[in-house]
Structures are given as C-alpha cells and as structure tokens.
C-alpha positions, 0 to 999 in steps of 0.5 A: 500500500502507499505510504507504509513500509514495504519489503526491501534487500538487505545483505550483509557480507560476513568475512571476517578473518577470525573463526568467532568474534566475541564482540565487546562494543555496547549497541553496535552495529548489531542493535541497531539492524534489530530495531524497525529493520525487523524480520518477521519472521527472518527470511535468510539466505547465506552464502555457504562459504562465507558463513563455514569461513566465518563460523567455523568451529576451531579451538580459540577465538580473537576478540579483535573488533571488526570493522563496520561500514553501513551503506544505505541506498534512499528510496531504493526498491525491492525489484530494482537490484539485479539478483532480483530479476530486474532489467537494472544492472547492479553487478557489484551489489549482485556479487557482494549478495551472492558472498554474504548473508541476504536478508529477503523479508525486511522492512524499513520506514518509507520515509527519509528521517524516521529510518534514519532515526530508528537507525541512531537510536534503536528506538520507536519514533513513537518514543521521542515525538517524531512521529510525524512526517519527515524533519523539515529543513524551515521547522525548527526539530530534529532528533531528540538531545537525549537519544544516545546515537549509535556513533556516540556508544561506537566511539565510546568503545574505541571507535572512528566514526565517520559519515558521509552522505545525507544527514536529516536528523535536525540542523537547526542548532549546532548540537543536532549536527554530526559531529555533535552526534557521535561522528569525528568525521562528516561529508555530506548534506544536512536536509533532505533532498537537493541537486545531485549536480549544484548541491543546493536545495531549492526553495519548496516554501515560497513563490518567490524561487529566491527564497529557502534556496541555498547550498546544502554541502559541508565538510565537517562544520565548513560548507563545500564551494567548490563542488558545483558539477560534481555528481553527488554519488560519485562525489560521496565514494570519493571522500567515503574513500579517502576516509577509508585510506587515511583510516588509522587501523589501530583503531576499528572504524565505523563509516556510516555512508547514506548516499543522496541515492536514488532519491528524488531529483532523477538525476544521472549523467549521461553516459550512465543513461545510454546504457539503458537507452533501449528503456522508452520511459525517460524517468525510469531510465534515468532511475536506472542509470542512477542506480548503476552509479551507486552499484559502481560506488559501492564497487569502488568503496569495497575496494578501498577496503581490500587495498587497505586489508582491511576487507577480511575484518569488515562488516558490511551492510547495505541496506535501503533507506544492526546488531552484531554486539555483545554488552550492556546498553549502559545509560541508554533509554529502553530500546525496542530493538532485538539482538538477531545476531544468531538469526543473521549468522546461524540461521536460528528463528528470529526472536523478534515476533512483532513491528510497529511500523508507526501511529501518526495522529497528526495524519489527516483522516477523512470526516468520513473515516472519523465517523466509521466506528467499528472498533473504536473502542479498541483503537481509533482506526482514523488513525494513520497507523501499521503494526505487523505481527507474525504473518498478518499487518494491519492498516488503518486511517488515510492510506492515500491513494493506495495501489500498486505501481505496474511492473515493467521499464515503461509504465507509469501507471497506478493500480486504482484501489476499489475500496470506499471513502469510509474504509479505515482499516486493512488487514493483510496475511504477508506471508501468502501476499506480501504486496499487500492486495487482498484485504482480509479485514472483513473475514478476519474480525477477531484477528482484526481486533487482537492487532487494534489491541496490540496497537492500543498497546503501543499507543500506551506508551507513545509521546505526543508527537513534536511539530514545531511551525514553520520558522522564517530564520531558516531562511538561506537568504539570511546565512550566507546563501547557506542551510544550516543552524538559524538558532 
C-alpha cells in the first residue's frame, strides 16, 4: 500500500578473518539492524562459504573488533537490484549478495528521517515525538538531545566514526549536527533532498524561487564551494574513500555512508543513461542509470577496503533507506530493538515476533473515516497507523491513494484501489501476499481486533508527537546563501 513500509534487500557480507568474534562494543552495529529493520519472521539466505569461513568451529577465538561500514541506498526498491530479476544492472551489489548473508523479508520506514532515526537510536519514533512526517529543513526539530546515537556508544568503545552522505536528523542548532552526534568525521548534506549536480536545495516554501534556496554541502562544520558539477554519488565514494585510506587501523572504524541515492531529483549523467537507452520511459531510465552509479560506488568503496586489508575484518551492510554486539546498553533509554545476531549468522528463528511500523495522529483522516466506528473502542482506526505481527499487518486511517505501481521499464501507471471513502482499516496475511492486495479485514474480525489491541498497546506508551511551525530564520537568504543552524 502507499505510504507504509514495504519489503526491501538487505545483505550483509560476513568475512571476517577470525573463526568467532566475541564482540565487546555496547549497541553496535548489531542493535541497531534489530530495531524497525525487523524480520518477521527472518527470511535468510547465506552464502555457504562465507558463513563455514566465518563460523567455523576451531579451538580459540580473537576478540579483535571488526570493522563496520553501513551503506544505505534512499528510496531504493525491492525489484530494482539485479539478483532480483530486474532489467537494472547492479553487478557489484549482485556479487557482494551472492558472498554474504541476504536478508529477503525486511522492512524499513518509507520515509527519509524516521529510518534514519530508528537507525541512531534503536528506538520507536513513537518514543521521542517524531512521529510525524519527515524533519523539515524551515521547522525548527530534529532528533531528540537525549537519544544516545549509535556513533556516540561506537566511539565510546574505541571507535572512528565517520559519515558521509545525507544527514536529516535536525540542523537547526549546532548540537543536532554530526559531529555533535557521535561522528569525528562528516561529508555530506544536512536536509533532505537537493541537486545531485549544484548541491543546493531549492526553495519548496515560497513563490518567490529566491527564497529557502541555498547550498546544502559541508565538510565537517565548513560548507563545500567548490563542488558545483560534481555528481553527488560519485562525489560521496570519493571522500567515503579517502576516509577509508587515511583510516588509522589501530583503531576499528565505523563509516556510516547514506548516499543522496536514488532519491528524488532523477538525476544521472549521461553516459550512465545510454546504457539503458533501449528503456522508452525517460524517468525510469534515468532511475536506472542512477542506480548503476551507486552499484559502481559501492564497487569502488569495497575496494578501498581490500587495498587497505582491511576487507577480511569488515562488516558490511547495505541496506535501503544492526546488531552484531555483545554488552550492556549502559545509560541508554529502553530500546525496542532485538539482538538477531544468531538469526543473521546461524540461521536460528528470529526472536523478534512483532513491528510497529508507526501511529501518526497528526495524519489527516477523512470526516468520513472519523465517523466509521467499528472498533473504536479498541483503537481509533482514523488513525494513520501499521503494526505487523507474525504473518498478518494491519492498516488503518488515510492510506492515500493506495495501489500498486505496474511492473515493467515503461509504465507509469497506478493500480486504482476499489475500496470506499469510509474504509479505515486493512488487514493483510504477508506471508501468502506480501504486496499487500487482498484485504482480509472483513473475514478476519477477531484477528482484526487482537492487532487494534496490540496497537492500543503501543499507543500506551507513545509521546505526543513534536511539530514545531514553520520558522522564517531558516531562511538561506539570511546565512550566507547557506542551510544550516538559524538558532
């Protein structure tokens, strides 16, 4: 359905030098694959020699720490990685899947900020107010102070941390930045979505194209001028690169790399489009070529790592748009994630049973849905809100317009749903239909109403969410012709 979280790929490669790995480092980059990154149950496929190499049963164990890097593609889809039978060519991410361990039922947020924040904090948004839409570059928010981020325990256990790539977790003040949030090093952008070519944000508040239009482009706390021309993509291997290369391994490092890719603009260079010149849909060509871009990225920061020697004792994860740890959270607040290590290693049944994908009051609700009462005095189901649990997930509230986008590199076209303007409630079995298309709600009452109880559950503990008005001193005409701190 638009607008909730769909199945997406996730592979990590697993070819660590040692036999068993006692990790020691508190959340890591194992807890954090556990929180809404969640697999219900977990659909994994190893690559058998990957695993007997990294798990192999020998006397003795090293309890050096790995290496992580965590690479996440924005707005990339299920069907358009290569191994999936798509017409997109992705040979790199084919091959590192085709090493590692492919995670085939996993969901993550449909949009940009709550993944990133489920990301940082191991935590519902439901539980520090960011419930509601995306963090917007003229509100003045961002991820709560008090959320201890994932870099911030890394570096607390002997760390390097770097970013590089697209931030969107708040910029009003200088403490919701990177390097404030646990990161020693940052490249990249703080809102959400800019030219893949200038780097500037446009103006998406005013008439006047003047306004709220500015650079986006910094290396640590400095902007970047004289990038104009550079392809964002390629521009974020590079330095993801350099990074890589000047990396003091005394030290493991984390390098967190969300790349701008492939979210809006489509934008690509025109030698990438000609490979997919067969392909009669503008947009979906250039969407094409956009991913082939990031494949090459990926290609070129997997082999930085193997020049440096570094690839044995790594990590990696893609993921679109994290456990692997022993330890204590410390002071941290209560996290809904689940260790999964045994699950991604072994094989072993997921402990994780259930996802709160979200519940958004703010969400407008038709006065039509507000009117429908039918269960409502278990959960308000003109509520904007999704729970998986087991095999079954229910909707409720305003799902938008709903539907499925037609398969194939030349439609453009929407499945129109049939269903009436006072429906507010979906149920689905995702195991049998995982794309979501037969509505169960009315066969299925009773397991209708033990998910609305989960969700009233849930309800129970969430915070009201934060969203703050529109802020005029945002403005990039007032800074420089720069985004960035106003407060």
């Amino acid at each position: 359905m638009q607008g909730q979280s769909s199945p997406v790929v996730l592979f990590l490669r697993l070819c660590l030098s040692h036999r068993k790995v006692v990790f020691v480092c508190t959340l890591a980059a194992a807890l954090f694959v556990t929180i809404q990154w969640a697999m219900i149950p977990l659909d994994v496929k190893h690559y058998e020699g990957a695993r007997s190499e990294r798990f192999g049963a020998v006397p003795g164990h090293r309890t050096e720490k790995p290496n992580i890097v965590f690479i996440l593609a924005d707005d990339y889809g299920w069907n358009d990685i290569g191994y999936h039978n798509s017409f997109i060519r992705t040979p790199n991410l084919d091959r590192l899947a085709s090493e590692g361990v492919k995670l085939e039922n996993y969901y993550v947020q449909p949009i940009c900020s709550p993944s990133r924040e489920q990301l940082m904090t191991g935590r519902y948004q439901i539980h520090y107010g960011l419930q509601h839409s995306v963090i917007m570059c003229d509100r003045p928010h961002g991820l709560p102070l008090d959320e201890v981020t994932l870099p911030q325990r890394l570096k607390e256990n002997g760390y390097s941390t770097y970013m590089v790539g697209k931030w969107h977790l708040g910029f009003f003040r200088k403490e919701y930045m990177p390097l404030q949030r646990g990161f020693e090093r940052f490249f990249g952008y703080l809102t959400g979505g800019e030219d893949y070519w200038t780097h500037r944000k446009p103006s998406q508040f005013s008439k006047d194209p003047s306004e709220f239009h500015g650079l986006d482009l910094r290396d640590q706390d400095k902007p970047v001028l004289d990038q104009n021309g550079t392809y964002s993509t390629h521009l974020f291997a590079r330095k993801a690169i350099e990074m890589i290369l000047n990396h003091d391994q005394s030290k493991p490092m984390f390098l967190y790399l969300p790349f701008q890719a492939v979210h809006g603009p489509l934008e690509a260079p025109e030698e990438y489009k000609r490979i997919y010149e067969d392909i009669d849909n503008s947009l979906v060509r250039t969407y094409a070529a956009m991913v082939t871009v990031m494949d090459e990225a990926v290609g070129n920061v997997t082999g930085a790592l193997k020049h440096r020697g570094m690839w044995r004792n790594t990590i990696l994860i893609f993921s679109t748009g994290e456990h692997f740890l022993n330890g204590s959270t410390g002071e941290t607040k209560p996290l809904d994630g689940f260790d999964v290590w045994d699950t991604i290693s072994t094989g072993a049944a997921s402990p994780r049973k259930e996802i709160l994908h979200n519940i958004d009051p703010l969400k407008p609700s038709s006065p039509l849905q507000s009117s429908h009462k039918l269960y409502g005095d278990i959960f308000n189901t003109s509520v904007y809100a999704a729970l998986r649990s087991g095999d079954w997930k229910i909707l409720t509230g305003s799902q938008d317009r709903g539907g499925w986008k037609h398969e194939g590199p030349s439609h453009n076209l929407f499945d129109k749903p049939n269903d009436p303007p006072e429906k507010s409630i979906w149920l689905f079995n995702i195991r049998s239909d995982p794309e979501e298309k037969k509505d169960l709600s009315d066969s299925h009452p009773g397991i209708v109403q033990d998910m609305l109880i989960k969700l009233a559950e849930y309800n129970k503990t969430a915070v009201s969410p934060f969203w703050p008005p529109r802020d005029l001193r945002a403005n990039p005409a007032l800074h420089g012709d720069l985004w960035g701190p106003w407060l």
